[in-house]
C-alpha positions, -999 to 999 in steps of 0.1 A, spaced: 273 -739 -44 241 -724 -35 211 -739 -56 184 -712 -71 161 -720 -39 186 -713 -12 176 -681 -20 148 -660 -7 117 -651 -29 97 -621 -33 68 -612 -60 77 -592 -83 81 -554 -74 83 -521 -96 112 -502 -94 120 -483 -61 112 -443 -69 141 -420 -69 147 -391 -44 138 -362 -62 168 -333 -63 159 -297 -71 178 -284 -102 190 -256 -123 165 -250 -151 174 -233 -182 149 -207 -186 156 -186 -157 159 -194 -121 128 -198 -100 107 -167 -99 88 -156 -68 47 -151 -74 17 -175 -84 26 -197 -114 -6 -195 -136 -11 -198 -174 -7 -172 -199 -32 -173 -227 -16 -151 -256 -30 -153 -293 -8 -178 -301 -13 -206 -279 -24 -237 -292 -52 -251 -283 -43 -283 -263 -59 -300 -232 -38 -310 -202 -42 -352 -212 -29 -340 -249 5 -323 -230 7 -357 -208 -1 -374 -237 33 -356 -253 55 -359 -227 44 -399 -221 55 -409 -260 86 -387 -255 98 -406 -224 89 -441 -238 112 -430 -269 143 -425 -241 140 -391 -235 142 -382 -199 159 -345 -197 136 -329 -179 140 -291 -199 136 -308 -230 104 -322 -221 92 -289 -210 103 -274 -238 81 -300 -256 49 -288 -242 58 -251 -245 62 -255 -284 29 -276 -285 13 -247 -264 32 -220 -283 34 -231 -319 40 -200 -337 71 -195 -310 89 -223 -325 104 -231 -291 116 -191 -286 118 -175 -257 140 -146 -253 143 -117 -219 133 -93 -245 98 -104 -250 74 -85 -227 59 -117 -213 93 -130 -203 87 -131 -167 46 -145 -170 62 -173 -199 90 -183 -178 67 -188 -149 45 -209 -170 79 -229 -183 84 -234 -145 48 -246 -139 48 -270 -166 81 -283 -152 66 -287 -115 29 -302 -122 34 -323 -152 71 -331 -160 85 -335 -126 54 -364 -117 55 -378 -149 90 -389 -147 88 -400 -110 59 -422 -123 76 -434 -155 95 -473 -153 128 -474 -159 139 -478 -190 143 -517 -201 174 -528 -222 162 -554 -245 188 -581 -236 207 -593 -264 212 -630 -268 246 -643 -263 268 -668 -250 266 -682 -213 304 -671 -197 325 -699 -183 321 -702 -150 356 -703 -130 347 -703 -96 323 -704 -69 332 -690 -32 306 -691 -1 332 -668 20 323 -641 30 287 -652 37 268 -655 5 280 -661 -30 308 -652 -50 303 -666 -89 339 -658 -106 335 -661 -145 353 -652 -179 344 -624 -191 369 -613 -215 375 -572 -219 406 -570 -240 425 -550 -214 432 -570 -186 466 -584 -198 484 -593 -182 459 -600 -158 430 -632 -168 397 -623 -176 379 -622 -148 343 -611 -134 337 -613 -96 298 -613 -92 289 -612 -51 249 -621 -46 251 -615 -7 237 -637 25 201 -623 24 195 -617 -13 161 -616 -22 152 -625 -57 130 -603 -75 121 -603 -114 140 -571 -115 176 -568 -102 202 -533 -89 235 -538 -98 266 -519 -83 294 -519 -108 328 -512 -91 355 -504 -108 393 -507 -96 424 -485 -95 457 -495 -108 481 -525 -102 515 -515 -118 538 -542 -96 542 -515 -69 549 -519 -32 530 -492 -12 539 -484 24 522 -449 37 523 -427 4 558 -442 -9 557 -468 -34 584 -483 -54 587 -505 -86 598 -541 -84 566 -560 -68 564 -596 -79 537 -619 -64 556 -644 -46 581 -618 -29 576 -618 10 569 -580 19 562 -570 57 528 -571 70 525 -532 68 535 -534 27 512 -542 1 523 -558 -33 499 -549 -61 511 -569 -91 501 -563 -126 483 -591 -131 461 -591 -101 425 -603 -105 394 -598 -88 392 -624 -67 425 -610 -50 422 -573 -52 387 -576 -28 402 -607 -5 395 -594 30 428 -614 43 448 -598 12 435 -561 16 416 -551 43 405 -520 24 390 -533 -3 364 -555 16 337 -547 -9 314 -574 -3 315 -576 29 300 -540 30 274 -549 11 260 -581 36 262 -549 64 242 -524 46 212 -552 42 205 -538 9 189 -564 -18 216 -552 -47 241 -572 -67 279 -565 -65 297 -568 -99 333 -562 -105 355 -570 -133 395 -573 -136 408 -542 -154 446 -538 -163 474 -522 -148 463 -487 -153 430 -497 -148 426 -501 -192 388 -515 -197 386 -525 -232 360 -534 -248 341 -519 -218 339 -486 -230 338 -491 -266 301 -489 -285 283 -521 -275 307 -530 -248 286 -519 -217 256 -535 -232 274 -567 -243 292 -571 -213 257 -568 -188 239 -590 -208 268 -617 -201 263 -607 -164 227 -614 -166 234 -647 -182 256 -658 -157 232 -652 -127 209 -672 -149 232 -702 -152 251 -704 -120 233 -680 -99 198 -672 -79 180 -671 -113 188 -706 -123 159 -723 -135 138 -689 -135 122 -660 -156 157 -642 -170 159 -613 -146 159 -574 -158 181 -549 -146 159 -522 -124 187 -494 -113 227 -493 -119 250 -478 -95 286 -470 -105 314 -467 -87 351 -464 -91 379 -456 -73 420 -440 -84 423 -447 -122 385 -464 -124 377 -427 -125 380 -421 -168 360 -453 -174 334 -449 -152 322 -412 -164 327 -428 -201 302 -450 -192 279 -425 -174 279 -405 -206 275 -436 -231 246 -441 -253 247 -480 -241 210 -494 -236 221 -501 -194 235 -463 -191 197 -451 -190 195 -475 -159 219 -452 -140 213 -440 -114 241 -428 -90 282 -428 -93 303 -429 -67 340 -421 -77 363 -426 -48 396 -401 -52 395 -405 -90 392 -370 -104 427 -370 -121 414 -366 -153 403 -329 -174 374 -326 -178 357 -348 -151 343 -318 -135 324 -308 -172 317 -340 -179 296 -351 -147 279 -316 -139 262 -329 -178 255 -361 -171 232 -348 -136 218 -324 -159 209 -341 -188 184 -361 -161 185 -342 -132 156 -361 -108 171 -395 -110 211 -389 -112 232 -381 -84 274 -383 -79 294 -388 -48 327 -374 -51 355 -380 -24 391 -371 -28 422 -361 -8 427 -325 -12 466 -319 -18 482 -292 -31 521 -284 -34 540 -249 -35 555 -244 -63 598 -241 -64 613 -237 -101 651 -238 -81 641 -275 -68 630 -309 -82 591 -317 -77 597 -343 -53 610 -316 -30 583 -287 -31 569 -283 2 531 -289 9 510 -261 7 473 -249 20 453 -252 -9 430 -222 -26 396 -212 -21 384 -222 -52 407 -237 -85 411 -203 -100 437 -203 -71 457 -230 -86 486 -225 -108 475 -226 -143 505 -246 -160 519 -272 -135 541 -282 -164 561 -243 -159 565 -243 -124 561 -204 -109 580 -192 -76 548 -190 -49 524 -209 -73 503 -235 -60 497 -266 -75 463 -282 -70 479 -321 -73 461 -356 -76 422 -351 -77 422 -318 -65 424 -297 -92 389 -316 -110 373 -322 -80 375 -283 -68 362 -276 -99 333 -293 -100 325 -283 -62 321 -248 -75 291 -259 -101 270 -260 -64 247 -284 -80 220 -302 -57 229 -333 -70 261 -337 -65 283 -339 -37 316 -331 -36 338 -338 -5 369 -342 9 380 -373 20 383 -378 60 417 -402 52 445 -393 32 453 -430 26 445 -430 -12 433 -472 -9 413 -465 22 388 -439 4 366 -461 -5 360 -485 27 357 -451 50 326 -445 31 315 -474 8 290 -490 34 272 -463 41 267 -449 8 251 -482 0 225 -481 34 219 -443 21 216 -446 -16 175 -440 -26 182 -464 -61 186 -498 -35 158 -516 -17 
């Protein structure tokens, strides 16, 4: 086991800024013309440090959404308005311009400018520490975390610090979150029940047992495609890999309960206190939080995203690798990009698959089909099968839908395997070397 100065050491840095991403503002789209101020009889009269001054105490207080703090200023500038702006009103076009400008030259900088947001950690109990692995190069602290959803899996957290970590008083953190483990064997896109540990399965089968923990499912010499550590030594990037054991059908617990996130991150940070890089050091503070997920990781990770956990302000990007099964994904991430729109972005990745619908035959016989345009395409009850209906299937269906929102800040794309367990590996290094939120 590494001590705390095997480790390299670097002052203490601010947080890394964030790409900026152009959005869709609520007042009206972008308007061509010079932005300039319109005096009416009803400004206010406040000086630009008094605005700044505004928007300052309202992103210190957590606030972050960018149209709310421009709506913020407006109704200081505008009191009698009371925040109204409607097409009617004959300066709709000069006010919107000046909603635009406030946006550009003093919301937009002072959020790039602005910390991140600091949980204050909350005191608790040191985890036990189960084991400690040097392979692959760096360190692997496994320690018990309990979630309340693993069974019948053991509580288990897999924290990787990798060969070249460099410790800073601030730490990113890439939470991964794993698909299901329902005693299946999966060959190709067949799988069937009856999967034990100990049963010998041919080298081209893979036995995922329901009580698989984390210190199998990313074992290089177990599963090839889940080699999530070792894609983080490759990228060189100075972030933390955290992962813990979920249950069969990928059930979190606690995890996404109120207080769970929180609770669970500050026993992280303990541990890489006690047993990790930070032993014998200033207790470290999270900087920026990546997400990622793949298969049935999917629901958890976007109830996280949308929590109101200390650590969700710290996010910055998800990743969610062919894990769109669930309504309402589509909704529920094009509001968590816009609720902070300069510092969020999603990666989405799934196999498009899509089946033509046969009321005369049994599912398992409909014949693949070329999917739609766009989902309006899709059939709108899979559960009453129509004659020439095609059913959007898998991830399809959410992530099509959220394609069509065509906002900056998300990506939406289809996957260049269709091996549903090899999604993630085809682009999981490089989204780390890419991602803006990692030093």
């Amino acid at each position: 086991m590494k001590t705390h100065n095997q480790w390299l050491f670097e002052a203490p840095i601010v947080s890394s800024e964030h790409q900026q991403w152009p959005v869709y503002l609520n007042f009206e789209d972008e308007l061509e013309g010079s932005v300039s101020s319109v005096l009416y009889e009803d400004r206010g009269p406040l000086s630009r440090g008094q605005e700044a001054l505004i928007i300052r105490q309202a992103i210190q207080a957590g606030i972050r959404d960018e149209n709310e703090l421009t709506n913020r200023v407006f109704s200081a500038r505008y009191p009698k308005r009371k925040g109204r702006m409607t097409k009617s009103d004959p300066n709709f076009r000069q006010l919107s311009q000046e909603c635009l400008s406030i946006r550009n030259n003093l919301v937009r900088p002072a959020l790039q400018s602005a910390p991140s947001r600091q949980p204050t950690l909350t005191p608790t109990a040191t985890p036990t520490l189960l084991d400690t692995k040097s392979q692959p190069e760096g360190t692997t602290l496994y320690v018990k975390i309990p979630l309340g959803g693993e069974k019948p899996a053991q509580p288990m957290t897999g924290i990787f610090i990798p060969s070249s970590y460099r410790i800073n008083s601030q730490v990113d953190l890439i939470i991964y979150l794993h698909g299901h483990h329902t005693d299946d064997v999966v060959e190709g896109k067949a799988s069937v029940r009856g999967c034990y540990p100990s049963k010998s399965l041919p080298s081209n089968k893979y036995c995922y047992p329901s009580n698989l923990t984390i210190n199998q499912y990313w074992n290089k010499a177990t599963y090839p495609f889940f080699a999530l550590r070792e894609g983080v030594n490759a990228s060189g990037k100075n972030a933390i890999l955290i992962a813990p054991t979920l249950g069969p059908l990928s059930q979190t617990g606690n995890l996404v309960n109120p207080g769970g996130f929180d609770a669970y991150l500050d026993q992280v940070m303990a541990s890489l206190s006690a047993y990790g890089p930070y032993q014998g050091r200033q207790f470290p503070r999270v900087s920026n939080i990546i997400l990622a997920c793949h298969s049935g990781g999917g629901l958890p990770m976007r109830k996280i995203a949308l929590s109101k956990e200390r650590y969700a302000a710290n996010i910055r990007e998800c990743w969610g690798f062919d894990c769109t099964y669930n309504s309402g994904d589509a909704a529920g991430w094009s509001n968590w990009v816009k609720a902070d729109p300069p510092s969020r972005k999603v990666y989405i990745y799934y196999i498009r698959q899509c089946l033509l619908q046969d009321p005369t035959q049994p599912r398992k016989k409909w014949k693949a089909a070329r999917c739609p345009s766009s989902p309006s395409g899709c059939a709108k009850n899979p559960k009453t099968p129509m004659a020439g209906g095609i059913e959007c299937t898998g991830t399809t269906f959410e992530a099509m839908k959220l394609a069509c929102f065509k906002l900056p800040n998300i990506c939406v794309g289809v996957s260049k395997t269709g091996d549903h367990n090899k999604v993630p590996i085809t682009y999981w290094e490089d989204r780390i070397k890419e991602s803006p939120s990692l030093s």
